[in-house]
N, C-alpha and C positions, 0 to 999 in steps of 0.2 A: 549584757545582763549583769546589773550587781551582786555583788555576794554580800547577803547581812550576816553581822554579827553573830547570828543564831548559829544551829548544827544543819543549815539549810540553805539551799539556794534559792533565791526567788527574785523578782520579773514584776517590774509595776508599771502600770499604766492609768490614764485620764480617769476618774469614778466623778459620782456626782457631787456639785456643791464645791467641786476643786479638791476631792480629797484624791488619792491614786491608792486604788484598793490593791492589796499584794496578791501576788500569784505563784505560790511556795512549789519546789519542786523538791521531793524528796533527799534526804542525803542518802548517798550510795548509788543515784540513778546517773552517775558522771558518764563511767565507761559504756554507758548506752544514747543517752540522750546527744550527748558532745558532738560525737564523730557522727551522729544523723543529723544534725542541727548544722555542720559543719559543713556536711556535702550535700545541704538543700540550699544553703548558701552562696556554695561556689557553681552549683550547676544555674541556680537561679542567675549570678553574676555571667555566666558564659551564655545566657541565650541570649543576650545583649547582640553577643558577635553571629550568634546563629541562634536561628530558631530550632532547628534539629533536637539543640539541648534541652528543647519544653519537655521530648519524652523520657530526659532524667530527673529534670527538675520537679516536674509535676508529680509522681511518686514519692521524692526524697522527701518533699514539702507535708506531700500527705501524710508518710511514715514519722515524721517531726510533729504534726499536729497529736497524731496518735501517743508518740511520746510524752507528750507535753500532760496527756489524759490518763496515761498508765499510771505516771510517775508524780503526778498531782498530791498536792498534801496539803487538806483545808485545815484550817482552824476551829475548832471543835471547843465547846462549852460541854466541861465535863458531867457528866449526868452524874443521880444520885442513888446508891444503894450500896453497898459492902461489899459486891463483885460486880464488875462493867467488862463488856465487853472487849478484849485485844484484839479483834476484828470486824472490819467491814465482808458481810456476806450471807450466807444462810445459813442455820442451825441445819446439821446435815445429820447429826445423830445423836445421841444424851441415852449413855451406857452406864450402867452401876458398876463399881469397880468389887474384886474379891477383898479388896481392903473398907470398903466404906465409902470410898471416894465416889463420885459420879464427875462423869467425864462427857464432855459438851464441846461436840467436833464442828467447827464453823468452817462451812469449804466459802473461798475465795474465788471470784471469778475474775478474767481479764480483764473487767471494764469495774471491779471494786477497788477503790484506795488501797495500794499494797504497805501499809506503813502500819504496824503492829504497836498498841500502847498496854501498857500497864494495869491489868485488872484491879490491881491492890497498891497501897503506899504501903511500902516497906523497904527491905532491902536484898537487893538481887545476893546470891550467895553462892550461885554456879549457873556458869554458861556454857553448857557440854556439845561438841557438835560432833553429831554420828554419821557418815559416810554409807551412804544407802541406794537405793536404785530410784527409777525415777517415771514410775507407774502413777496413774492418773489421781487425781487428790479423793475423788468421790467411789476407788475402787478398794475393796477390802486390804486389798494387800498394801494401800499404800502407809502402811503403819510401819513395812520396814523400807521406806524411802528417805531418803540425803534429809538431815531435819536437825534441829538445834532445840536442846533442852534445856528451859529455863527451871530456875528455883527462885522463889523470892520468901525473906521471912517477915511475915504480916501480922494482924494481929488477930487475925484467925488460924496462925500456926506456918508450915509449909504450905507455898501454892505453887503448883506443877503447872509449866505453859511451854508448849511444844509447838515451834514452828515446822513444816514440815512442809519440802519440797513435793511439786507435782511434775506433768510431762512437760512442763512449759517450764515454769518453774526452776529454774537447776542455780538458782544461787540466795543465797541468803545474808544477811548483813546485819548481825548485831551491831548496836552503838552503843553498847554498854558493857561494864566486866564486872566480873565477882567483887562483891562490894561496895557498890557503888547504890547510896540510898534516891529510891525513885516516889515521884508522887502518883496519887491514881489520874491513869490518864495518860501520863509521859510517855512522849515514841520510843522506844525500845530495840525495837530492830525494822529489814523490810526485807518482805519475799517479792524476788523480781516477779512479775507477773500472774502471780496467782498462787492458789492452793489450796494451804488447811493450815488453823488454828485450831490447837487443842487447848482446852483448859480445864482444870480437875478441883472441883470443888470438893473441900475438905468431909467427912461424914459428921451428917447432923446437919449440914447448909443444904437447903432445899433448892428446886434448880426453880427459875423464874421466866422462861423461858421452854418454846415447844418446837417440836424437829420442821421444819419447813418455813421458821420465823426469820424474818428480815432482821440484821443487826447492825449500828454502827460504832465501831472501834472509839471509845472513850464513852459512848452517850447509853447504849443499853444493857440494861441492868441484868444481869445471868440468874441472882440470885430471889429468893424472896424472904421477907419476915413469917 
């Protein structure tokens, strides 16, 4: 498997017309992907000498496909509006804050793209990560769970984006540090397998979106005119 140039690993093969369409795997899915990719390989290689090994191979192989689907990372055509979406999943709840703000919790599930981008162009200004427990993404409590707190300065002021770990969930991976200026859209960090995106529109930005909506990280728009 080659590694490109990019912050990504990715996988080409045959497409139409002679072109070999790419097949991106997240950065950060190493320590997972690797050693399951590794031992569907070797047990694949050992049924050779005995069939016995089909009943490890055939699992590893399976749990490697799965991989391949967890940790998947398309290429997206960034949609248009003044806040877009930092996650693939459902709008799970849109809370008005005591400050003004409204807050727009997108849970994540295990078969949504775990790879988190950028609602705004600006520039990130802290990346704080709070040590917390690890209660399920869709349950009340899970707002004190393991979670990483974004700031970026946009040109609608501060905007607050909270990743935040679930029961599955238990790690998280910024690619980014304070400082560092982002476009709308850019991948930004990724939660292993699931969870919750929070994101806090400023007061005065009306939400553009409703609790039970389908979303995809770069393409739908949060906000409205």
């Amino acid at each position: 498997m080659p590694i490109s140039p990019s912050p990504h690993t990715s996988a080409q093969g045959p497409g139409p017309e002679g072109r070999r369409p790419r097949v991106t795997i997240a950065r950060g899915a190493t320590p997972w992907f690797v050693p399951t990719l590794a031992t569907a390989a070797v047990t694949t290689a050992l049924t050779r000498r005995s069939g016995k090994w089909a009943l490890a191979a055939v699992p590893a192989c399976a749990l490697s496909a799965g991989m391949l689907w967890f940790f998947r990372d398309p290429e997206r055509e960034i949609g248009a509006g003044r806040v877009i979406s930092p996650a693939d999943g459902v709008v799970q709840s849109i809370d008005e804050w005591p400050d003004g703000r409204t807050r727009v919790a997108i849970f994540m599930s295990p078969l949504n793209v775990h790879v988190n981008r950028a609602p705004l162009p600006g520039t990130v200004t802290s990346v704080e990560h709070i040590a917390g427990g690890f209660v399920p993404a869709f349950n009340k409590d899970s707002d004190r769970n393991e979670r990483v707190v974004w700031h970026f300065d946009t040109e609608l002021g501060d905007i607050e984006m909270v990743q935040i770990a679930g029961a599955v969930a238990r790690r998280i991976v910024p690619y980014m540090d304070a400082g560092t200026k982002v476009e709308q859209g850019e991948r930004v960090g990724l939660i292993r397998f699931g969870s919750r995106v929070d994101t806090y529109l400023p007061a005065g930005v009306e939400v553009g979106v409703a609790v039970g909506q389908k979303t995809t990280a770069g393409v739908t728009r949060l906000d409205r005119d």
